[in-house]
N, C-alpha and C positions, 0 to 999 in steps of 0.2 A: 395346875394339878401336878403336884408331885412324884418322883419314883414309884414305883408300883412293882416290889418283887414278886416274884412266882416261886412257888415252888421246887424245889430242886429235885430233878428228875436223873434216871443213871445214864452214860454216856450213850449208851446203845439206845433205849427207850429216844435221847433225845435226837439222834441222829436217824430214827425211824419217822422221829414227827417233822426233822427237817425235811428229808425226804418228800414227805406229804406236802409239802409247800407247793404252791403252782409256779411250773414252766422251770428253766434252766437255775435260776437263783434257790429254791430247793436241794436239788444236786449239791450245789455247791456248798451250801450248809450242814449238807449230808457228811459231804467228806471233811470238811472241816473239823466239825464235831466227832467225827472219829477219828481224825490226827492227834487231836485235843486230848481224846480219850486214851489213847496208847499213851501222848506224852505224860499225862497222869498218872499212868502205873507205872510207868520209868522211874517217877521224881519220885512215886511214894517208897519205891525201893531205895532210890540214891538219897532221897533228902527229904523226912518226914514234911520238916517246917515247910518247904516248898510245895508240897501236896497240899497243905492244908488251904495254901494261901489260892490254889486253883479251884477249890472248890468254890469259893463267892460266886455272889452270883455279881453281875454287873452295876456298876453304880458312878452315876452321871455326876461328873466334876460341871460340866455345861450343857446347857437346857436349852430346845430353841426357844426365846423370845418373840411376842409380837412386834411386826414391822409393818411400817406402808410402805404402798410402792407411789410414789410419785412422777410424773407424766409418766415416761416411758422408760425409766431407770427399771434397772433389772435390781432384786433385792438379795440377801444371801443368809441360809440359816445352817448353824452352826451347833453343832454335840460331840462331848469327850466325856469318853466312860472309862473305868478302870475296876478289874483285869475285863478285857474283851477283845475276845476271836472275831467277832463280825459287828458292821454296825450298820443298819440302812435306813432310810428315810420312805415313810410311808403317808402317801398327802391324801389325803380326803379317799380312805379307804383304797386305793391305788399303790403298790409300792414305782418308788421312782430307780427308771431302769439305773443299773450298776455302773454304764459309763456316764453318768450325768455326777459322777459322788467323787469328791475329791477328798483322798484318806491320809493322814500323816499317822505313822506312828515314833513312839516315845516310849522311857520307863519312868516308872515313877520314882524318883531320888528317896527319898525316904521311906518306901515300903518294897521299891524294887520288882513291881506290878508292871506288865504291861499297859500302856496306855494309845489309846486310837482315840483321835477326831475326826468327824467325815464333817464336809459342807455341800453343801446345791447352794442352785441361784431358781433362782421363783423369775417368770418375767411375767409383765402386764397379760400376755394373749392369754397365759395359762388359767389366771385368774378369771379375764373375762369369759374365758368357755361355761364357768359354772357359775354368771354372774345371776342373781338373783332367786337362784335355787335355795343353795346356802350360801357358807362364807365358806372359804378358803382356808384349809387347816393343815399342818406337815406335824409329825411326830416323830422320831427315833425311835429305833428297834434294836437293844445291843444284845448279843447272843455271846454267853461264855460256856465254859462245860457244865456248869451247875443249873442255867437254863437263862432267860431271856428278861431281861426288863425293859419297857417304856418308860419314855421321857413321858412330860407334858407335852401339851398339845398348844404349837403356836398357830395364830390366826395372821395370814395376809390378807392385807385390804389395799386398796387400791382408795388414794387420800386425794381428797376436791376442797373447794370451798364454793360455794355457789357466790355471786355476784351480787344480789340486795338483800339485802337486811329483812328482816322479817316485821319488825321494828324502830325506825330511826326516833331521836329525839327532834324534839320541836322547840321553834324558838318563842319563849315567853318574857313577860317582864311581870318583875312580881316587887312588892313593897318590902323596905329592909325590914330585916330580921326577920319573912315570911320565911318559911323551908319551901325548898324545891326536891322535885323528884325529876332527872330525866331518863326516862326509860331507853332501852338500848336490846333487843333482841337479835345475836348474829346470824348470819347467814349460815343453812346449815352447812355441815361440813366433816369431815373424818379424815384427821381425828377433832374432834369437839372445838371450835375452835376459843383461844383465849382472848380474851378482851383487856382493854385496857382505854383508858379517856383524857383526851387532850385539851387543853385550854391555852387557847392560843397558840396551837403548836407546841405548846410545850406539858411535858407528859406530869396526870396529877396522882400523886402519891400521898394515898390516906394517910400513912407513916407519917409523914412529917405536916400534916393538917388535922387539928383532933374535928373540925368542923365539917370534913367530908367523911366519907366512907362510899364501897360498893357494896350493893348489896348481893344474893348468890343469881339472882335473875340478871345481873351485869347493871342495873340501874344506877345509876349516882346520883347521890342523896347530899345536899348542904343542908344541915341542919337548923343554920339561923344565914340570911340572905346579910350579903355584906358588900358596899360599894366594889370592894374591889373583885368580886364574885361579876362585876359585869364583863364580858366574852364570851368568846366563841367557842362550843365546845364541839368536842367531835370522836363520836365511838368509834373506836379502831380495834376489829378483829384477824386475829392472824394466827395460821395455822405451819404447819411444814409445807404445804404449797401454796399459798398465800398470804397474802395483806391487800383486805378492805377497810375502805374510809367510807363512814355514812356521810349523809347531808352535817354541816356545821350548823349546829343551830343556839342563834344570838340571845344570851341571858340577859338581860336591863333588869340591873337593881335601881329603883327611882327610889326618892324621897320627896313627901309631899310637906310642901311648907306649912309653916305653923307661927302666929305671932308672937312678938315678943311683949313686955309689958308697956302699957304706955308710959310717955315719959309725963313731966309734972307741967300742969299748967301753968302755961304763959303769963305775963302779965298784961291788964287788964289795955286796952292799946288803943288810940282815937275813934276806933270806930264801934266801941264798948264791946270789944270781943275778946276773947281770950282762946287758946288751943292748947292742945294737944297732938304726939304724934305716936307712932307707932311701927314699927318696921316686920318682914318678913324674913324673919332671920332665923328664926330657931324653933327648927332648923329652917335656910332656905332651901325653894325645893330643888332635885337637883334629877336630870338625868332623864328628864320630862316628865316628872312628879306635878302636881296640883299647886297651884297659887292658893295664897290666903286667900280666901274668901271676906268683904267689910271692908270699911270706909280706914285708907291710912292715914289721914285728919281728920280730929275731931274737935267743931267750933261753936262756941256759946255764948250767948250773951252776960257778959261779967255786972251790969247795973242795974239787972232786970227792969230792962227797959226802958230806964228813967231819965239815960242822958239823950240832948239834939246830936243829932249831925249835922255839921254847916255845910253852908251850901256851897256846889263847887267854884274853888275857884278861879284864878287867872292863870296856874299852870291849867287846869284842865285842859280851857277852850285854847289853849297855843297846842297841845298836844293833838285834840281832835284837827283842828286847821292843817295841822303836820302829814298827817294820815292823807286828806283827803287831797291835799297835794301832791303825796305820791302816789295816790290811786289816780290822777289824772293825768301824769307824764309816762305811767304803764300804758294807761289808753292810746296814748301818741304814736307811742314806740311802738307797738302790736298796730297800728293803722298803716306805719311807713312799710313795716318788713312785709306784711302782704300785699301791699301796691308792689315794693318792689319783684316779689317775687311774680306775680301774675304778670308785669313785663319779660321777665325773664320767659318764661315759661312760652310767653306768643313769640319769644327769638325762634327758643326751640323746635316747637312745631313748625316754622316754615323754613329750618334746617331738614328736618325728616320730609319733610314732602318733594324738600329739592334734591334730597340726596336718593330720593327713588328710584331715580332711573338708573342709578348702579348697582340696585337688584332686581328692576324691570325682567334681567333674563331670566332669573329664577324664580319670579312670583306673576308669570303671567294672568291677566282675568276675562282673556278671549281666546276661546276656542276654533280651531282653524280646520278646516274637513282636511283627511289626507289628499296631497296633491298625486298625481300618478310619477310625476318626473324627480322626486324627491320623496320614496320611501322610507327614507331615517327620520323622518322627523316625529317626534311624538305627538300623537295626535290625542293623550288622555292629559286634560289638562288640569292642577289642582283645582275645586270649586273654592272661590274665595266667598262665596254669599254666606256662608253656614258660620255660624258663632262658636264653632270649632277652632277656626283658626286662631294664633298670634300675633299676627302684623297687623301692626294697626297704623304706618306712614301711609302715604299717597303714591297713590300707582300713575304711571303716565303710559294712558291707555294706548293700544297699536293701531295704526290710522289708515292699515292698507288690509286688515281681514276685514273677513263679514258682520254681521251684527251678532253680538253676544247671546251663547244661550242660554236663556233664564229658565231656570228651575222651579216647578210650580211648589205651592204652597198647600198643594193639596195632598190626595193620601201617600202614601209611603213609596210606594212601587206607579205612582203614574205613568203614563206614554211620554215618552221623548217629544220634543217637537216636529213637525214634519219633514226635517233635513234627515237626510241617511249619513250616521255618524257610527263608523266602524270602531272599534273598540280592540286596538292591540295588548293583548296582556298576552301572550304564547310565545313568541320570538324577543329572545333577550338579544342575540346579534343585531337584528335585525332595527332595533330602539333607540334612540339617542346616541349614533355610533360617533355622528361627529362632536357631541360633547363630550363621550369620555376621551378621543383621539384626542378632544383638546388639553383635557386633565391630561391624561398619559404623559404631554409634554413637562409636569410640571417637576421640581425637582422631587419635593416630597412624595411622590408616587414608587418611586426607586427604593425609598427610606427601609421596606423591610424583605425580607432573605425570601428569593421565590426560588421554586422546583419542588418543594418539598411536598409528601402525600400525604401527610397529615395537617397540611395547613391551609386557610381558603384564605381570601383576601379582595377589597374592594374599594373602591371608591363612593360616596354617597353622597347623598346632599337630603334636603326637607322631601322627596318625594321617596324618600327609604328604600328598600329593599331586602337580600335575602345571601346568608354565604351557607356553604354546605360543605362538608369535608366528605365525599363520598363514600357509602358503603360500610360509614359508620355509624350514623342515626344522629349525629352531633353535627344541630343547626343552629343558625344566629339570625332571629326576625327583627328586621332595624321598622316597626311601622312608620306609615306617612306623619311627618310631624316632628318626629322625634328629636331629630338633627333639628338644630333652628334654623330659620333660613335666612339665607345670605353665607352661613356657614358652609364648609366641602371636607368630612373627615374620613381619611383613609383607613378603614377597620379592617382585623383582622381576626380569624379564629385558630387557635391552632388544639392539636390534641399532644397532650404529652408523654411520654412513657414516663412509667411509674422509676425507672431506676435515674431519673434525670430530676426528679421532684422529689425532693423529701420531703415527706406528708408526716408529721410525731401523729402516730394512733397513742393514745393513753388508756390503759386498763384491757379492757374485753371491747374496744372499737373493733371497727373493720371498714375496710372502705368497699362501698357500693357501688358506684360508678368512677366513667373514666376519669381523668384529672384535666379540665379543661378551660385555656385562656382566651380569652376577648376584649379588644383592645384599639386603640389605645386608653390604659388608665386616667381616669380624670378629667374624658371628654365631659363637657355639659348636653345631657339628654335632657327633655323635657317631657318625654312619656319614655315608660320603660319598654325596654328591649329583651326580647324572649329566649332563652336560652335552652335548646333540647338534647337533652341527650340520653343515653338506656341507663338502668341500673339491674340488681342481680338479686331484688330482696324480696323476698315473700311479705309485703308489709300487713301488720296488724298493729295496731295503738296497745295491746297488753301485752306484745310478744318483744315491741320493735322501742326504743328513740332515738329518731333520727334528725341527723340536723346536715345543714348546708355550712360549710365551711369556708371563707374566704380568704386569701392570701392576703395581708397588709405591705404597706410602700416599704416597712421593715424586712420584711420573707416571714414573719410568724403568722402562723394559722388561728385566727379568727370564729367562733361559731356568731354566724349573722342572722339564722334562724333556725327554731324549732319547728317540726313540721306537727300539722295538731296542737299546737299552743297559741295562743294568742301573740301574734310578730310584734318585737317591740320596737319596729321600725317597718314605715311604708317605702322602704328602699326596695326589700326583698318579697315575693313571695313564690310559691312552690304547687305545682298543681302535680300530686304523684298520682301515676297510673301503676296499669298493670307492668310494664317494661319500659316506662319512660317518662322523667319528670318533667318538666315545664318551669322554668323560674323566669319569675321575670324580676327582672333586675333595673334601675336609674344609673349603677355604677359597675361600671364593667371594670374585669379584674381575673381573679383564677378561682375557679370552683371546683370544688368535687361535693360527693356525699360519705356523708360517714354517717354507721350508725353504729348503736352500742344496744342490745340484747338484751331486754328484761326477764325473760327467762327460756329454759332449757329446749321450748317449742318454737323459737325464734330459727328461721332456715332464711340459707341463701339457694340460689339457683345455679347447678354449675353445669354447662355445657360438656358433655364428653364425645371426644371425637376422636375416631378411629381414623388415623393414616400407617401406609404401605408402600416400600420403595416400588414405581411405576415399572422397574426393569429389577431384574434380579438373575446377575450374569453369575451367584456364587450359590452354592448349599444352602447359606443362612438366609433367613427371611426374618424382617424384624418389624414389629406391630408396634406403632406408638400409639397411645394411650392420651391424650390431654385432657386436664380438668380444670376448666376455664369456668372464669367467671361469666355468667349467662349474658353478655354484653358484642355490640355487634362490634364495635371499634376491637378486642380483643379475639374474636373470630377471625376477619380481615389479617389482621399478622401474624396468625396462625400461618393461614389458608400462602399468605406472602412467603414466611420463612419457608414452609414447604414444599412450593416451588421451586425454590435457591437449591433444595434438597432431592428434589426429582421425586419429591413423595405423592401417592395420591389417595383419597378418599374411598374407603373401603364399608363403609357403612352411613346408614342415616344417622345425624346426631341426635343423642337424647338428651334429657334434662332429669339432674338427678335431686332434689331438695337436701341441702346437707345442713342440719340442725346442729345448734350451740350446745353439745353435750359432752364435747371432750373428746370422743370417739372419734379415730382414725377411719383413714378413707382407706379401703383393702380391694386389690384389684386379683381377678384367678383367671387361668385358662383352663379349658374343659375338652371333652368327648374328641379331642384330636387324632384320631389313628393314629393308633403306634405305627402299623406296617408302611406307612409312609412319610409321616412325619414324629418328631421328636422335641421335647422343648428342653431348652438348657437351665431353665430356671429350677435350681437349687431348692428352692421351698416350695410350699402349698400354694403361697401368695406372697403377690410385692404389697406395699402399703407405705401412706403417704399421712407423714404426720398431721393431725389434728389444724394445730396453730399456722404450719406454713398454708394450709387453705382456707382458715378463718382471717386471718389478717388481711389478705385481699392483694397484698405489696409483691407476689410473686407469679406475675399473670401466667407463662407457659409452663405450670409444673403436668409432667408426664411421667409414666411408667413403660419403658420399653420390653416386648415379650418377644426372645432370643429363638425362633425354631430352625431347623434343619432340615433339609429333605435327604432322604435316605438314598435320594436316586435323582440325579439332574435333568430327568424323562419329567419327575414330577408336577404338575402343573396345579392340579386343581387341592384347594384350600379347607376343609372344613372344619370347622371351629364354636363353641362357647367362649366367648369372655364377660363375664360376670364381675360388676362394677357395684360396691355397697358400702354403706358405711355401720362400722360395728353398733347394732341394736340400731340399726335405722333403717332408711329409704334403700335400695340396690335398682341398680339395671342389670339386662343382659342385653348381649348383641348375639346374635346368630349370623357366624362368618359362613359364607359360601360362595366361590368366585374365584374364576383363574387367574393366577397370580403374574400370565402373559399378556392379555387379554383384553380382562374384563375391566370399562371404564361406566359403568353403569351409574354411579354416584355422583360423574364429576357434573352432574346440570346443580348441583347442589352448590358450588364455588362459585363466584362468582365473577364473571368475566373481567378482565381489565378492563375493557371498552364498555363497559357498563356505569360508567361513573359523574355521567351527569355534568351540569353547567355547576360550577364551585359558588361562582358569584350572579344572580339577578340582580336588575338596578331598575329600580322606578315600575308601575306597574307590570311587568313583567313579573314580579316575584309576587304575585300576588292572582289569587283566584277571584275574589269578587272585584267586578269593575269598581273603580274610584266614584264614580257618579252614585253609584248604586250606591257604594258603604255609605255616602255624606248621606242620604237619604233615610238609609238605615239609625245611623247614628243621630240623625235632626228630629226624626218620630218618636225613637222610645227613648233616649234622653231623659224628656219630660214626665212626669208622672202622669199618666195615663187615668181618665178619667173612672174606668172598671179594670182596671188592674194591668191595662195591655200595655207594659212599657216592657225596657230593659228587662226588669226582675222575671216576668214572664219567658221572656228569651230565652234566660240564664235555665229556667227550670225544664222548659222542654229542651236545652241540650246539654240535660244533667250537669248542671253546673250551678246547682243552687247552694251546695256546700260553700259556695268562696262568695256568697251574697255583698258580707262586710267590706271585702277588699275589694271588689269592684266601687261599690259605694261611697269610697276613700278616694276614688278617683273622679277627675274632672268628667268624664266621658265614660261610665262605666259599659255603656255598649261598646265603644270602640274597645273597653278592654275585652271583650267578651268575643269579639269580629277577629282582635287580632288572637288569639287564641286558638279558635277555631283553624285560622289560618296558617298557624305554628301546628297542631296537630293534623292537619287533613291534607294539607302539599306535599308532591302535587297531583294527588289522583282524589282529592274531595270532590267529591259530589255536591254541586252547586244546588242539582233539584231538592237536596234531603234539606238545605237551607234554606231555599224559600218557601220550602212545607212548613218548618217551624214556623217561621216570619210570618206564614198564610195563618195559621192558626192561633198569632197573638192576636190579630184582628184586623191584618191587612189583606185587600182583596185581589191582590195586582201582583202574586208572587210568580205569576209564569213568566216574567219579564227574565227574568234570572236566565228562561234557557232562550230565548234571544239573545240577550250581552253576550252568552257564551262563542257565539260565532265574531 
């Protein structure tokens, strides 16, 4: 919209309606316009020409233009009018106050007019206040003695790109000289975003191709299909605040072959026949195109049938002789190598049966009751009878215990036999102390860096167990088996800080969970090992993709699985909860979670917690503020550094949903009594950008809130702080509490002495007794005649969603047992397990609270 003058009104009339303007800016137009107006009679006296040239009315050399504001850049709009006494900037019916306008003036060289520019800066908050009402609009208002004119009207926006495509192209294969259309819909966006299409990476320009073109829907069209049209193409749109790449999707131009003529018949040849030939050439096909179709020889009889054929002869029968000569010395040869190998093979085996007794100590197959004078000893001994196991040498039985106990063959949960056979799984000290005293000695035990509190560490063997880095939720379940036996691997878990790992996020990722290692790489497991730890995401399948990441022997980040997709490897899989996944893993290494946001309702979970220094010997009082990622391992070093800090816990933590919209996190203080206390914060509210809390890479960001007490008497606190994100989810805290005091919160921390055994070894780490699971494991196994197997299991403890990947497994109950045991330790309820197990169609599940003593 263009100038727009007004009518020229007299000095006084215009200095009466300045006046009339609201608030102090009025006034000041008032007297303006009447300086204006003297200086007018002055010039008409001293200098016609001069008079004439102040009557104009005002007229804009510069207009503000529309601008976006991108993330959080502040934008700036700009007008020069000439002759003008005032100029001000008036936004969405609002004029913008007088110190916010930065004014230059100038004359104008050729007409010798005065000339004034004013500019403002617009920033993001201003915008978002009238975000979805209307848009955002500023205007100029220039005031000379003749009267006032407006500029046009500029629009700020606030410029996005959203993250999928609305539309991606698909990959086809289509026959030459077929046309192709691939369609390409961008992601919406402001300002509109522009497209453009790649092939091969390298960018395609209709200009110099008359066989392409785009059309205005952004699709690209080949109008006749050409070998060399086979690749990868890929829509790319990009605005002033980004660049999107859709899916690549693969073109195949084929060609289907086609015969060429036949060639001329042969001559007529001993056997009265004659041919022809013919080839697939033209074209051949190419590119995974169609074969000729028909016979590429074609044979006749050239004497119509009138000539003999003689009969065979003395080459023939030498050639058949030849053949069957060598089909009898094959015979021979295939008779010796199996005789010799089947020697071979009985060496073997009475090598492994003699070499048994040097893993006799690890693969015992008698059970020995505990003695009273020797409580270390492990009295849970593996069952070797179950077809579970992998050793298949010769054991060299023990010749001074009792007789072995044999396991009946009947239902799931039967009676023990009549010996009283105590069952240690609660005392990890108390277990196998003199085998690990003897590991300890070894060198390899020393091999990795102890003290540290984020890292657990252990010794194993085939009777597995359990490491735990406390007070973070970050466990490592090694089940029985796993290890092979005769093997002894010293594992480790550690948890990492994010500034010691570089994790490359690409695009709109974010990482979910903490970043954590288990080790050592490359050991050989035979069943996987469960790896737990929290994450921070609101998961949905239309909101969420996320995947598991692994670290290669190189340091590049790996994705090893999609959660919700079909795994394209039985290496990895992923059991996600509400607050904590489950992966079980064959190869240990460094994980985290990342995921990437399908659209704008996709949230994280972020922990905010209120700390306060414990003493407070000065005026100032200072309130920090953290927005953590809902994860316990990132709580824990909070709750640490603040210690170090002398800070303490002033509030219950809350949980705040922070959604993928762009919007900044904005933190305010509220209703504080002025008469006693005072805050030093400068603005309405601090606020914490958008990306440093979607990215995930920045664990302790806080906001500190600065008060003062008026009086060193002061003691007691009250307060709002009000925690939200723009057009989203907010908390509040309601502060109350003396700031001498009051330690009301701290049962909320968690003690140091609270931190658990790091490492279990061997039944100890483990809640169902050993007897029982083989038990468990040897019934539902099998497929069950009315349905009561494994699958059953799996569905009354809601775990029928991972059906398949149990199933993939040798023992899909033991994966199911150890699961369970990876979620439920160590305060599972054994009773709510042999409920299930009772109701798959075993009668005998009260046994369970027996074992448990």
């Amino acid at each position: 919209m263009g100038a727009r003058p007004r009518r020229r009104r007299a000095p006084a009339a215009a200095a009466a309606t300045a006046a009339a303007a609201p608030g102090p800016l009025g006034a000041l137009l008032a007297a303006a316009l009447l300086a204006a107006a003297g200086a007018q009679q002055s010039a008409t006296v001293a200098n016609p020409v001069s008079g004439a040239s102040l009557d104009l009315l005002p007229h804009f050399q510069l207009e503000p233009e529309d601008v976006y504001i991108v993330k959080n850049k502040a934008v700036s709009l700009a007008c020069r009018a000439t002759p003008a006494t005032q100029i001000y900037f008036k936004c969405n019916g609002e004029w913008v106050h007088q110190g916010d306008h930065i004014t230059q003036h100038s004359t104008d060289r050729s007409t010798g007019l005065p000339v004034m520019e004013v500019r403002i800066e617009v920033t993001r908050q201003q915008v978002e206040k009238i975000f979805g009402l209307e848009e955002y609009w500023c205007q100029c208002v220039a005031w000379s003695s003749s009267g006032t004119t407006k500029s046009q009207k500029a629009f700020v926006r606030i410029a996005y790109l959203r993250k999928n495509f609305e539309q991606e192209p698909t990959a086809r294969e289509v026959s030459i000289e077929q046309g192709i259309v691939l369609p390409c819909r961008p992601p919406e966006g402001i300002p509109p975003a522009e497209v453009e299409w790649l092939r091969n990476e390298e960018l395609v320009d209709p200009a110099l191709d008359a066989n392409v073109y785009v059309t205005p829907e952004h699709s690209l069209v080949l109008r006749q299909a050409r070998l060399a049209d086979t690749a990868n193409y890929t829509c790319v749109a990009k605005n002033i605040v980004a660049r999107r790449r859709s899916a690549s999707a693969a073109i195949t131009v084929y060609v289907d072959g086609a015969w060429s003529e036949w060639s001329k018949w042969s001559v007529c040849g001993a056997e009265c026949t004659h041919w022809r030939s013919r080839e697939c050439s033209e074209p051949a096909p190419r590119n995974g195109g169609r074969d000729c179709h028909g016979p590429e020889l074609d044979t006749r009889n050239c004497t119509s049938e009138l000539c003999s054929r003689a009969a065979p002869g003395a080459e023939d029968v030498a050639l058949y002789v030849g053949l069957v000569a060598v089909a009898v010395c094959l015979v021979l040869l295939l008779l010796v190598g199996v005789l010799v190998y089947c020697r071979k093979k009985g060496g073997l085996d009475a090598d492994v049966a003699d070499s048994s007794i040097l893993t006799a100590g690890f693969q015992p197959v008698s059970i020995k009751p505990s003695k009273a004078d020797n409580p270390n000893l492990l009295t849970i001994q593996p069952d070797l009878s179950t077809t579970t196991m992998t050793y298949q040498g010769s054991l060299c039985p023990r010749q001074d215990g009792p007789a072995k106990l044999q396991l009946p063959n009947g239902h799931l949960l039967s009676p023990l036999g009549a010996g009283r056979h105590t069952l240690h799984h609660s005392s990890p000290a108390a277990e196998g102390a003199d085998f690990m005293a003897r590991l300890s000695t070894q060198s390899y035990f020393r091999s990795l860096p102890r003290g540290t509190t984020n890292m657990a560490y252990g010794t194993f063997n085939f009777l597995g167990g359990r490491l735990m880095i406390p007070n973070t939720g970050i466990s490592l379940l090694i089940p029985p088996d796993a290890i092979p036996r005769g093997k002894i691997y010293e594992v480790y878990l550690t948890l990492h800080k994010q500034e010691e790992v570089r994790l490359p996020l690409a695009g709109c990722q974010t990482l979910l969970s903490p970043i954590v290692s288990c080790g050592p790489p490359g050991v050989l497991l035979t069943r996987p090992a469960i790896l737990a730890m929290g994450h921070c995401v609101e998961a949905s399948a239309e909101n969420w993709s996320i995947r598991l990441k692994k670290q290669s022997c190189e340091g590049t980040w790996e994705d090893v699985l999609q959660l919700g997709a079909e795994p394209c490897t039985e290496l990895y899989y992923c059991q996600l909860e509400a607050q904590a996944c489950y992966i079980f893993t064959e190869q240990l290494g460094r994980f985290a979670l990342v995921g990437e946001s399908l659209s704008m309702a996709a949230s994280k979970r972020l922990k905010l917690v209120l700390f306060a220094p414990a003493a407070c010997p000065s005026l100032e009082y200072n309130i920090r503020v953290y927005c953590l990622s809902d994860t316990q391992d990132v709580l824990k070093e909070v709750i640490q550094l603040e210690k170090q800090l002398g800070g303490q816990l002033i509030g219950a933590p809350r949980v705040l949903h922070f959604k993928d919209s762009y919007h900044n996190l904005r933190l305010s203080i509220h209703d504080m009594p002025s008469s006693l206390w005072k805050s030093k914060l400068l603005a309405s509210y601090q606020e914490i950008p958008f990306y440093h809390i979607w990215s995930g890479l920045q664990p302790f960001l806080h906001c500190t809130f600065t008060l003062e007490r008026l009086s060193p008497s002061t003691c007691e606190l009250a307060c709002k702080i009000w925690v939200w994100q723009v057009e989203g989810d907010g908390q509040s805290f309601t502060v109350n509490f003396n700031i001498a005091k009051d330690t009301r919160f701290s049962d909320w921390l968690v003690p140091d002495s609270e931190v658990g055994a790091p490492a279990l070894v061997g039944p100890s780490a483990f809640k169902i007794p050993f007897l029982i699971r083989q038990k468990i494991i040897s019934s539902l196994d099998p497929p069950g005649t009315r349905g009561a197997d494994w699958r059953t299991l799996a569905q009354k403890l809601n775990l029928d969603s991972h059906l398949s990947f149990f199933a993939s497994k040798p023992s899909p109950t033991a994966m199911i047992l150890n699961l369970w045991e990876a979620r439920h330790f160590p305060n599972g309820n054994l009773s709510q397990l042999a409920a299930a197990v009772a109701e798959v169609g075993k009668q005998d599940g009260a046994l369970f609270s027996e074992a448990e003593c």
